[in-house]
C-alpha distance (Angstrom), angle and dihedral (degrees) to the residues before:
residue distance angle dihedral
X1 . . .
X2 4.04 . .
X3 4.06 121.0 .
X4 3.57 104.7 -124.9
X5 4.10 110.8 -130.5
X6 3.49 122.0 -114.2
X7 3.71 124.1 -117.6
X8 3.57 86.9 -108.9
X9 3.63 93.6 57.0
X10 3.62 97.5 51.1
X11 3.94 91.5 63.9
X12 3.73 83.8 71.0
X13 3.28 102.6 51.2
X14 4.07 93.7 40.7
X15 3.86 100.1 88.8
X16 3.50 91.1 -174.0
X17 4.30 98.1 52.4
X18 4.20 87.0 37.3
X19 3.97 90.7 54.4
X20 4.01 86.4 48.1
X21 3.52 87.6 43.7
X22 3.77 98.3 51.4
X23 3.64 94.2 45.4
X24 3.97 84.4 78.7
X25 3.60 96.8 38.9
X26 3.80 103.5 109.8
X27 4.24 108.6 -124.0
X28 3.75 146.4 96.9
X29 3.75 131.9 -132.0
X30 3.92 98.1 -113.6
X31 3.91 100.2 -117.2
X32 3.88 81.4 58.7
X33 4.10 96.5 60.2
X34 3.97 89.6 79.4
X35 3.51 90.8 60.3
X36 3.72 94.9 40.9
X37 3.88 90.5 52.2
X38 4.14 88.7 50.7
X39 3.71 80.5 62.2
X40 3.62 100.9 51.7
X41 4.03 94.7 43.2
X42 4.05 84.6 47.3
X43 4.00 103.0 114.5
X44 3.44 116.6 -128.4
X45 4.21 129.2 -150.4
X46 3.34 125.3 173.4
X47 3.66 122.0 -143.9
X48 3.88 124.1 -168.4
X49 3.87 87.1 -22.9
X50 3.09 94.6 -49.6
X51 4.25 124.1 122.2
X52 3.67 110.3 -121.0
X53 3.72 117.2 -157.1
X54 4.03 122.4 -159.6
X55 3.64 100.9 -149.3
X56 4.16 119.2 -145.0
X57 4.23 114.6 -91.9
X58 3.96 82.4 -105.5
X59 3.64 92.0 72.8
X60 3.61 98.8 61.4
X61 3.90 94.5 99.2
X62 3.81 87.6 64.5
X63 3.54 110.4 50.2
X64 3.89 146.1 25.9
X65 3.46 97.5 -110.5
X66 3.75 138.4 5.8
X67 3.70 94.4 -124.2
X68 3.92 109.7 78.6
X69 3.64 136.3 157.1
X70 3.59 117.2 -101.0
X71 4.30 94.2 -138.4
X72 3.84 92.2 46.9
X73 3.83 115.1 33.3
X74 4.04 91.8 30.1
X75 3.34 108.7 24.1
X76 3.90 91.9 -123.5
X77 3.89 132.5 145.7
X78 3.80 100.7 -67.0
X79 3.77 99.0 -150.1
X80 4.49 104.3 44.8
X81 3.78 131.9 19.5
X82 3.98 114.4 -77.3
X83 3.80 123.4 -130.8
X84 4.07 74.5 -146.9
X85 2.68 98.5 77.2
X86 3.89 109.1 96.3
X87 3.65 88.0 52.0
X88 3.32 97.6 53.2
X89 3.88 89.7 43.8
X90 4.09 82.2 66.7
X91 3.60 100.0 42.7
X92 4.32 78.9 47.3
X93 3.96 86.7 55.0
X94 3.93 90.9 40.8
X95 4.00 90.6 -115.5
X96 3.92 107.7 160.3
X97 3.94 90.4 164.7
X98 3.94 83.7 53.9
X99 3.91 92.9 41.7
X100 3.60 98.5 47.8
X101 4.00 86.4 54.2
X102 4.09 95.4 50.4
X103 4.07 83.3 49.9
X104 3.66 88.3 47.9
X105 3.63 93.7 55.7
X106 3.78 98.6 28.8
X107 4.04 106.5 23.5
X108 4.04 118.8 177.7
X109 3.81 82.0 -16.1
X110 3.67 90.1 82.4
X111 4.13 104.4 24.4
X112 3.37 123.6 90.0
X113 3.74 142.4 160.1
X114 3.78 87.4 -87.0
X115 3.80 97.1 55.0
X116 4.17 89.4 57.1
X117 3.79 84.4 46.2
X118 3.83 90.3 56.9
X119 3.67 86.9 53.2
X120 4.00 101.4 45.8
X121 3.53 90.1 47.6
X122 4.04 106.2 43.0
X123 3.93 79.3 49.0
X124 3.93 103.7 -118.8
X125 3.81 100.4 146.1
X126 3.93 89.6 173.6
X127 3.81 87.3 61.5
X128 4.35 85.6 50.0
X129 3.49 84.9 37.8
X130 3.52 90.1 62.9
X131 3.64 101.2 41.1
X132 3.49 97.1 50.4
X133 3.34 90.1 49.6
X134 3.69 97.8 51.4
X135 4.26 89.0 48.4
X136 3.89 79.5 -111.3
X137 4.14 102.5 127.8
X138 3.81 122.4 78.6
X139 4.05 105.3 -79.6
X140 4.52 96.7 -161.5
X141 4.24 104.4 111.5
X142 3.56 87.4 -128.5
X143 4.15 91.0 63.8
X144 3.90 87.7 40.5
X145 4.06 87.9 54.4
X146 3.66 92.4 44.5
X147 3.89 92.1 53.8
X148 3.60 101.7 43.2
X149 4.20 80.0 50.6
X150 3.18 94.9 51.3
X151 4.00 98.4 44.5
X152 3.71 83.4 49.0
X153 3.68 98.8 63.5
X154 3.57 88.3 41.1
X155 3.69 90.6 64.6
X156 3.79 91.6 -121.1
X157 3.38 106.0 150.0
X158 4.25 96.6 169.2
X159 3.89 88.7 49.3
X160 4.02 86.6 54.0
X161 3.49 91.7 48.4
X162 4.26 98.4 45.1
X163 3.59 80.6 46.1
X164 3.83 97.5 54.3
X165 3.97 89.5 44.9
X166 3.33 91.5 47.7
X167 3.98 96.7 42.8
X168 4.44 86.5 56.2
X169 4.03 91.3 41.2
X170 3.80 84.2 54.5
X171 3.92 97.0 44.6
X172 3.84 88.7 52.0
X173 3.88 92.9 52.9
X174 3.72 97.1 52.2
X175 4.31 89.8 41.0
X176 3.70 110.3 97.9
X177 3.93 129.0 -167.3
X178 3.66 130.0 -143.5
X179 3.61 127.1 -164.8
């Protein structure tokens, strides 16, 4: 005679439903907290509306100055401070090790159309890569169109072409055959 499982139970064993589940489950992998206390002590100003982050020293190498507006150099909220914003510090860097950690704490709750943005427009096609592959990017035509755009007038030619692959992988997944 078997035991049938609970309802409870099956929540476990559902990989699927416990991933979704998780995603809203508040904690951080430990080797994650240093970056998620950068955040915090990250000073904020906001200037004709607009939020105003003052990036770490360590980001220097990457942009012009380390004053930049949340909306347009991190794809943040532009108006209020963004719990985000670590992950989108590491898709900024080009990180995936440090991405796929923030998504394993945080999931869907934390990625947005924005976040893929980030990634098609600083050019790291391993981080697209990877979130095409996972079924993790926005999937409307209209999102696809605006990345490949924007990738394009970034010059990045190996985001175009991970987005392309990805775009026909896609199509054949959602086409069905009858006979």
């Amino acid at each position: 005679m078997t035991v049938p499982h609970a309802a409870s139970t099956s929540v476990l064993t559902d990989a699927s439903l416990l991933r979704s589940i998780c995603a809203y489950q508040y904690g951080f992998f430990a080797d994650l907290l240093p970056r998620l206390e950068e955040g915090r002590a990250m000073t904020t100003t906001t200037i004709g509306g607009l939020m105003q982050y003052e990036l770490p020293p360590r980001y220097a190498p990457l942009v012009d100055t380390l004053a930049v507006f949340g909306s347009f150099t991190l794809y943040l909220h532009p108006f209020e401070r963004d719990a985000r914003c670590p992950l989108h510090l590491a898709i900024f860097e080009g990180q995936l090790d440090v991405v796929k950690r923030f998504l394993g704490c945080r999931g869907r709750a934390w990625l947005s159309a924005d976040a893929f943005y980030l990634a098609v427009q600083r050019g790291h096609d391993a981080i697209v890569r990877y979130l095409c592959e996972k079924r993790l990017c926005p999937s409307t035509d209209g999102t696809w169109r605006d990345a490949l755009a924007l990738a394009a007038r970034h010059k990045r030619t190996r985001v175009v072409a991970v987005l392309q692959d990805a775009h026909v992988v896609d199509a054949k997944r959602r086409h069905v055959t009858t006979t």
